[in-house]
C-alpha positions in Angstrom: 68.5 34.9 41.0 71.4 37.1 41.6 72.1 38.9 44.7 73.5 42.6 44.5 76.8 42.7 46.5 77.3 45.5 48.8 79.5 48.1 47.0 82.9 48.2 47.6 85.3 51.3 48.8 88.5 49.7 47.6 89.9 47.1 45.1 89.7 43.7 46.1 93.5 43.2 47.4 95.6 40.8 45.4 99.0 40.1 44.8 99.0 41.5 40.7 97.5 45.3 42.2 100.3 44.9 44.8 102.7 44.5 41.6 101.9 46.8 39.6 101.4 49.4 41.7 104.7 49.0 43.3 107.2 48.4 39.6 104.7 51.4 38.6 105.9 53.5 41.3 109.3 52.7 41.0 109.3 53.9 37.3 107.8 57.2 38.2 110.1 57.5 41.0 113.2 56.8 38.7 111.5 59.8 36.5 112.5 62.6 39.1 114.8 61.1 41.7 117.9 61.1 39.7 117.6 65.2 38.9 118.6 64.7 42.6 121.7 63.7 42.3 122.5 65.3 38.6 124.7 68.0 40.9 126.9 65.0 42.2 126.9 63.1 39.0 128.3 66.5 37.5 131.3 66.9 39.7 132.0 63.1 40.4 131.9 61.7 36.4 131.2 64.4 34.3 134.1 66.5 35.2 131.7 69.5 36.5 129.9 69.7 33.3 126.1 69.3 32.8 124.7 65.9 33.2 120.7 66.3 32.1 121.7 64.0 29.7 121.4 61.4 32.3 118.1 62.7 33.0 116.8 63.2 28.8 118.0 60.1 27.7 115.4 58.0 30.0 112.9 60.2 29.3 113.5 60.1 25.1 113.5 56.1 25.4 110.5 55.4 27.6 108.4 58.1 25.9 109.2 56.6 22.0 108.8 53.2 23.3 105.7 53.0 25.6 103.6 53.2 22.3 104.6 50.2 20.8 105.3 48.0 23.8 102.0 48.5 25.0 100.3 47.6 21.5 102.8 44.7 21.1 101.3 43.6 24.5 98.0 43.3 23.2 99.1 40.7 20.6 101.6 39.2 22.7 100.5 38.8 25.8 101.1 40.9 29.1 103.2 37.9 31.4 106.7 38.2 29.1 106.7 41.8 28.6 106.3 42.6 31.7 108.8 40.5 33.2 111.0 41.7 30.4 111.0 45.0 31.6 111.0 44.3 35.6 114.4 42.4 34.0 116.4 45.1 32.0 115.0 47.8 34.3 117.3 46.2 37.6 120.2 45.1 35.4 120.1 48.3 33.7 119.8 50.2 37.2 122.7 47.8 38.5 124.8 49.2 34.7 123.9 52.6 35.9 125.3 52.1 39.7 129.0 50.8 38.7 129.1 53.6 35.8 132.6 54.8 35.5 132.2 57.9 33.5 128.9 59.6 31.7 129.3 57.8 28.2 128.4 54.5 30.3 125.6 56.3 32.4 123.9 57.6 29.1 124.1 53.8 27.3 122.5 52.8 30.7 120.0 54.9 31.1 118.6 54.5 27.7 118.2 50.8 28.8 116.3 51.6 31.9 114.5 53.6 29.8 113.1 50.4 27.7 112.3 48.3 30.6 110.7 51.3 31.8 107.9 51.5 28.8 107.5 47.8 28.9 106.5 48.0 32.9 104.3 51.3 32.5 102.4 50.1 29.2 101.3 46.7 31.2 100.4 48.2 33.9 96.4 49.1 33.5 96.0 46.0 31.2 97.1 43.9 33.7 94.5 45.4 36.5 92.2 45.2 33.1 92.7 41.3 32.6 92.3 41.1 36.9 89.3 42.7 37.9 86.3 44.1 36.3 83.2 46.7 36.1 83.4 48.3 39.4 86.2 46.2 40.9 88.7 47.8 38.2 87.8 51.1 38.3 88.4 50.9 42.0 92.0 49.1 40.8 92.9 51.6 38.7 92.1 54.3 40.6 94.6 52.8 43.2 96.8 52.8 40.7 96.7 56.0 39.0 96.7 57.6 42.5 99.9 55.9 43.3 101.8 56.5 40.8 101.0 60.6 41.0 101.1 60.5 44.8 104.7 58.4 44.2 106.0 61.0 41.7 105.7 63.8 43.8 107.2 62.2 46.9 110.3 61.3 45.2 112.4 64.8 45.5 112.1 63.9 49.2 113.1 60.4 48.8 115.7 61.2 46.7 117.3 64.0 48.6 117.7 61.6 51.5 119.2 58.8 49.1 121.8 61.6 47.3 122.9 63.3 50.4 123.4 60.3 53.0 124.5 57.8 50.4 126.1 59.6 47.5 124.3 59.6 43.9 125.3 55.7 43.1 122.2 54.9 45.9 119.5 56.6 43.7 120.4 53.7 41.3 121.5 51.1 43.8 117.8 51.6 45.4 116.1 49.5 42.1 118.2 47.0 42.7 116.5 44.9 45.7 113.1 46.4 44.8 113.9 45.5 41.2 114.4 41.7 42.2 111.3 41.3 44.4 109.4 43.0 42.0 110.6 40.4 39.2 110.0 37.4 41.9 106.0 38.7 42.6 105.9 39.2 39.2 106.7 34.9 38.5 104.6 34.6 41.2 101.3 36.4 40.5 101.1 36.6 36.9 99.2 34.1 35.0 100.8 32.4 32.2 98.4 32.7 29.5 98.5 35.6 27.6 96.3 38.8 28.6 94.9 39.4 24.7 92.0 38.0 23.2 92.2 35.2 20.5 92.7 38.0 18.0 96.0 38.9 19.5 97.2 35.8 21.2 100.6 34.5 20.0 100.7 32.9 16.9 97.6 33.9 15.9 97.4 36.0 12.6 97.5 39.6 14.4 100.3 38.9 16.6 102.9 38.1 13.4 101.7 40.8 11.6 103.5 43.9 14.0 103.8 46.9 12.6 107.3 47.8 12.8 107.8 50.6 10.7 104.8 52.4 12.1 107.2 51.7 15.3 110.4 53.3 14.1 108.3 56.3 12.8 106.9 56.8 16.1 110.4 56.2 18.4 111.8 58.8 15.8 108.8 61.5 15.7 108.7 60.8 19.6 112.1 60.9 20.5 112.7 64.0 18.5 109.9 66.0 20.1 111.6 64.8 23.5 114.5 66.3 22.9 113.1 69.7 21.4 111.2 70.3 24.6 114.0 69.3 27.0 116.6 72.0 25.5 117.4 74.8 27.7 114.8 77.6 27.3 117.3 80.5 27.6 119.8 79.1 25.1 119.5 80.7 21.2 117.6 78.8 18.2 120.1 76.8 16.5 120.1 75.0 13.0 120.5 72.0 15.1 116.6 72.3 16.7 115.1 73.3 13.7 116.5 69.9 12.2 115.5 68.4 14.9 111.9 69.8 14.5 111.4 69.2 10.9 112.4 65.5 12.0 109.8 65.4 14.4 107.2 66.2 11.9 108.1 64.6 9.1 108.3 61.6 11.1 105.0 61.7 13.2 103.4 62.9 9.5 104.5 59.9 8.2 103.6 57.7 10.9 100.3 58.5 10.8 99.8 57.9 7.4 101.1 54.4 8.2 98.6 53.8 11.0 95.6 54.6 8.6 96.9 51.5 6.1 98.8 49.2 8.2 96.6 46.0 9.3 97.9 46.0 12.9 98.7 49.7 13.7 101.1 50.3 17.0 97.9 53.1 17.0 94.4 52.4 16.1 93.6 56.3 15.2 89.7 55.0 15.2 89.9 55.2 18.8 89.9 58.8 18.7 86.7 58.9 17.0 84.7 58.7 20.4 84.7 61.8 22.1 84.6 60.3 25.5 88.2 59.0 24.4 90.0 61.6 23.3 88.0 63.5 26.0 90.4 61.3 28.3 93.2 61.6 26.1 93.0 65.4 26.4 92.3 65.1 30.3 95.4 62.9 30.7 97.8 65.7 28.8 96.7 68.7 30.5 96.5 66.7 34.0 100.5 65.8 33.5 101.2 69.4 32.0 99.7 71.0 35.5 101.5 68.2 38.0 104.2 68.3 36.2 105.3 71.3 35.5 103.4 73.4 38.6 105.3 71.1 41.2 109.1 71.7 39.0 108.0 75.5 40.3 106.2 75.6 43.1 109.1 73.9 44.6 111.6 75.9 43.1 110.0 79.0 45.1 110.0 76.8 48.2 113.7 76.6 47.9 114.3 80.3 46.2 111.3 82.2 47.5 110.7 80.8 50.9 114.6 79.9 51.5 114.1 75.9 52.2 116.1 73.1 51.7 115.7 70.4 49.6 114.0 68.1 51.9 111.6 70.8 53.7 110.5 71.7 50.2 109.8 67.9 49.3 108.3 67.5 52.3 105.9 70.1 51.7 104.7 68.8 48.7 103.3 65.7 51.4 99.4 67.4 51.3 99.5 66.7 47.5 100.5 63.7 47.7 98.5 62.4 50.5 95.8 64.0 49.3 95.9 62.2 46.1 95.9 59.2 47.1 92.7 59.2 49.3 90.6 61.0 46.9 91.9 59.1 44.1 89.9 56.0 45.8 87.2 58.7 45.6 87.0 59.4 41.9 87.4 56.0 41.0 84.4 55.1 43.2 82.2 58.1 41.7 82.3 57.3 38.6 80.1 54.2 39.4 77.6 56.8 40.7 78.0 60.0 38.8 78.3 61.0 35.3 82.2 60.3 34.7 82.7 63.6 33.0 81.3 66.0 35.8 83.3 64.0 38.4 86.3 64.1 36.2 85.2 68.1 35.7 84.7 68.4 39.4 88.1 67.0 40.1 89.6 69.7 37.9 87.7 72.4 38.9 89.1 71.8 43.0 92.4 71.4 41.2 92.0 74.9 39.4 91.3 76.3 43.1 94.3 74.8 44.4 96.5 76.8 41.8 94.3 79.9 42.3 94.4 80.2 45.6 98.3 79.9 46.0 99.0 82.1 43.1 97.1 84.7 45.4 98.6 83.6 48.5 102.8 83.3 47.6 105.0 85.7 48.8 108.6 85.8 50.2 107.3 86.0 53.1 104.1 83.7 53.4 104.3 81.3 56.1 104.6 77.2 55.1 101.1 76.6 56.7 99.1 79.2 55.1 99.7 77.2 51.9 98.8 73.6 53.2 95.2 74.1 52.5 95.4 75.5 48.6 97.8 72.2 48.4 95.4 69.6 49.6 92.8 71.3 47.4 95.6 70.5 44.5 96.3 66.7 45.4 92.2 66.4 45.8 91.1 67.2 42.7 93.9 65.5 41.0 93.1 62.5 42.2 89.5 62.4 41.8 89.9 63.4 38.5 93.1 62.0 37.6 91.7 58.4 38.5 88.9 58.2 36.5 90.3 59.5 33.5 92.5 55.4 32.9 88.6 53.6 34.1 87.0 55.7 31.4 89.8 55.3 28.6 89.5 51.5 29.5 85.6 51.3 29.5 85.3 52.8 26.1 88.0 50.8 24.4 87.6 47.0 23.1 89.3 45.1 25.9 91.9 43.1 23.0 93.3 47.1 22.6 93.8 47.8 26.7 97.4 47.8 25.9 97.1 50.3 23.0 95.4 52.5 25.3 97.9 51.7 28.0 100.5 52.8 25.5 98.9 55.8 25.0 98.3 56.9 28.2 102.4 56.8 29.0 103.1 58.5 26.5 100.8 61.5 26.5 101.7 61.7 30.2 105.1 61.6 29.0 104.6 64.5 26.1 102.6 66.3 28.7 105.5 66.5 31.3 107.9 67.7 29.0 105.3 70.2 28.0 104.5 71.2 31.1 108.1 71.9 31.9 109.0 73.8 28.6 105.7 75.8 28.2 105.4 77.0 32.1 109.3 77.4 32.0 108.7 79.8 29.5 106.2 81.6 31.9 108.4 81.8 34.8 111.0 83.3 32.9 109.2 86.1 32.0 108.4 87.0 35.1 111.5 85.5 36.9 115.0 86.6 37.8 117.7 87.2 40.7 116.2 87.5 44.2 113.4 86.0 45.9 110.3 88.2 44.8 111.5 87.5 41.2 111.2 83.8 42.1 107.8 84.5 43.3 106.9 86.3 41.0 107.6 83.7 38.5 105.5 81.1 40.1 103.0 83.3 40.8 102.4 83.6 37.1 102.9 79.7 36.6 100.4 79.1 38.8 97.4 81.7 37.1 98.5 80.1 34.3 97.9 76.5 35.6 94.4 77.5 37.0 93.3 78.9 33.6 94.4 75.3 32.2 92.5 73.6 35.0 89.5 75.3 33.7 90.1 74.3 30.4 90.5 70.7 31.6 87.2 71.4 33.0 85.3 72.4 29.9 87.1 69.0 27.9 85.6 66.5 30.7 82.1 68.4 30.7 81.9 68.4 27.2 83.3 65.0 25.7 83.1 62.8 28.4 79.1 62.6 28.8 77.3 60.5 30.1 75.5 58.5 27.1 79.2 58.6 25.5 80.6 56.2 28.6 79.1 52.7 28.8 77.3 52.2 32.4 78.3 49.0 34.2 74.7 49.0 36.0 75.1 45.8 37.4 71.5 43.9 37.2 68.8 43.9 39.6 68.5 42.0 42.8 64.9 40.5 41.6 66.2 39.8 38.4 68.7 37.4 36.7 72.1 38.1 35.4 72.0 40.4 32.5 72.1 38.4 29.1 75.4 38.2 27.1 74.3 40.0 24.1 72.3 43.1 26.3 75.4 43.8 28.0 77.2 47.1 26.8 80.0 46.7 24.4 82.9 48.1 25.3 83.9 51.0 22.9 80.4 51.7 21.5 78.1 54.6 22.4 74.5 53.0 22.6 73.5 51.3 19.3 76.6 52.8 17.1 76.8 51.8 13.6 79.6 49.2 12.8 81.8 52.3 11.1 81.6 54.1 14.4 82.6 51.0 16.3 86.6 52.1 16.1 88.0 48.7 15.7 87.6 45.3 14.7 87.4 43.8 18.4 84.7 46.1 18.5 82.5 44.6 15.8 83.3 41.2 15.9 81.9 41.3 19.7 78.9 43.1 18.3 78.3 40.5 16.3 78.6 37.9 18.5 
């Protein structure tokens, strides 16, 4: 007879959570801390001309590569990529700090940007292989939450680094937390590989990788990168529309590879299930309203409100503590509550958030008038932001965690730069010289983002419903363990047909 345990409020602790959680942050930190120091960069090794380059060529190499390192992990196991990137992350970071001149910086920085993907795309199958049912919902919760919370407090971390240190230190910081990451990692991670038998090395799925479905999608993806990352005010050239009929071509193509190749980098049967692409969808807006609301929310802190860097990061702290603790939140009420109403719920709070400042900004509006609508923002992103990665795991076969991890990255990814292009077309319509211009512009970024909100509202209602997530009901106290074969199936919706199973891991389990 089993006993039901008492429910828990957070993930067991353990030394792989503590890991991944911390590498994790230290990618997303990397994301925003060096736009920090791109004014010091500039005038030190770029000989006063623009450095975003430094800051793109990251971006364009973890965004086309977090794909296919986290599919690769799935047939290769999670222990050696992972250290891989924890690896050529530091050294690349320690490239980056002695860089003599920008050419060197770039080369760098597209390095950093590999070990980057490989870190992010192990991150939820490695809490996946850890814990389970409740237990790693809880643990990615934690770590979702993180890594948001981590993002945002970055400008503030970085503005320390850059002004006290000079801009080597925002790369000279992944150095020691680089190497004790890489020593946990040894420590903590088990040797055998996280993948099934399907996808353990040396089986048959793990040699058959699908490289040119890989090459498409580092080419489609890095192209779309850089489209969305060119300055909004500068003229159409010949050069973007090349760049645009690249894109397409190449992400045409690589999804007519995916449909024949018998190992895709992405199983598009996936998207079938509406409660995955429900999360999917929920995962692009939610990095398209974080993203790109905070690049102008803060820009009226500084431009609108007259603050300085670090009292305009430090501002942001309501988001980010609030995200953290209600982050714990979602992830526990999805264990209680149909996931897409709290996913919907967690929007909807976030929606407020953005309403309520858009109403409330003005040149003049004092700092703490706005602390409210901000906690309201952090709140609802994390107790919907959470569990978004629980449900994208619980409907996926657990040999294609990596896949999904892959995707998750990258559509965060493609959602920041969206989020950044498409609002920073808003706030130029509306912006211009002065403060109330500034305002005004965020003002209409903000309605913008609430409308958004709601739309992420009516995509977690809608496809994430309740008898389209698998429960994990654990069994009664008076009865005994729930048999093998009654146990939901991963990636199945009640008793699917094989065709609507998505994947092979998904029938082969049925089967069994």
């Amino acid at each position: 007879m089993s006993v039901r345990q008492k429910p828990r409020r957070l993930p067991p602790f353990s030394g792989v959570l503590v890991l991944v959680m911390a590498s994790t942050g230290l990618v997303v930190v990397d994301l925003t801390i060096v736009a920090i120091g791109l004014p010091l960069i500039s005038a030190d090794i770029a000989d006063g001309a623009s450095a975003e380059s430094v800051v793109v060529t990251y971006m364009v190499a973890m965004g086309a590569l977090t794909q296919i390192v986290g599919s690769l992990s799935d047939r290769w196991g999670r222990r050696s990529l992972f250290l891989a990137g924890i690896g050529v992350f530091t050294l690349s970071s320690l490239a980056a700090t002695a860089a003599p001149d920008l050419l060197w910086l770039n080369a760098a920085r597209v390095v950093q940007g590999a070990g980057a993907a490989a870190i992010m795309a192990n991150g939820i199958p490695l809490l996946s292989d850890r814990y389970a049912d409740e237990e790693r919902d809880l643990a990615i919760g934690a770590w979702g939450s993180f890594a948001t919370a981590a993002g945002l407090l970055a400008p503030v971390f970085g503005g320390v680094l850059a002004e006290t240190f000079g801009w080597r230190a925002v790369f000279a910081v992944n150095l020691p937390l680089g190497a004790a990451a890489w020593a946990l990692a040894v420590r903590v991670l088990p040797r055998a590989p996280g993948a099934d038998d399907a996808g353990a090395p040396g089986s048959g799925e793990a040699r058959r990788t699908d490289w040119l479905g890989g090459l498409l999608l580092m080419l489609g993806l890095g192209a779309a990168t850089l489209l969305m990352l060119r300055p909004g005010e500068a003229p159409w050239s010949a050069r973007d529309t090349a760049v645009l009929i690249t894109a397409c071509a190449a992400s045409a193509a690589f999804l007519a590879v995916q449909l024949r190749a018998p190992a895709p980098t992405l199983e598009l049967r996936m998207f079938t299930r509406p409660a995955f692409s429900g999360a999917m969808l929920a995962v692009l807006l939610s990095r398209v309203l974080t993203i790109g609301g905070s690049v102008y929310l803060v820009l009226y802190f500084s431009d609108g409100l007259g603050m300085s860097p670090t009292g305009a990061g430090l501002l942001m702290t309501p988001i980010f503590l609030a995200q953290i603790v209600m982050g714990m939140v979602g992830s526990k009420l999805i264990g209680e509550r149909p996931p897409g109403l709290v996913i919907g719920a967690g929007y909807a709070l976030k929606g407020v958030g953005f309403a309520a400042l858009a109403l409330l900004i003005t040149p003049g509006t004092p700092w703490w008038a706005l602390v409210v609508p901000l906690l309201a923002w952090g709140a609802g992103g994390g107790i919907a932001g959470a569990p978004v990665m629980a449900v994208a795991v619980r409907v996926t076969a657990p040999e294609r965690v990596g896949m999904v991890a892959g995707t998750v990255s990258t559509l965060a990814s493609l959602g920041a730069g969206v989020g950044t292009a498409a609002l920073g077309a808003v706030f130029a319509l509306r912006a211009g010289p002065g403060a109330e211009a500034v305002t005004d512009g965020a003002r209409a970024v903000l309605g913008v983002s609430a409308a958004l909100a709601a739309v992420a509202v009516l995509v977690a209602v809608t496809l994430i419903g309740p008898r389209r997530v698998p429960g994990r009901a654990p069994a009664p106290a008076a009865q005994g363990p729930v048999p093998a074969e009654r146990r939901p199936v991963p990636g199945t919706e009640g008793p699917v047909p094989p065709a609507e199973g998505g994947d092979e891991g998904d029938s082969s389990r049925a089967r069994r």
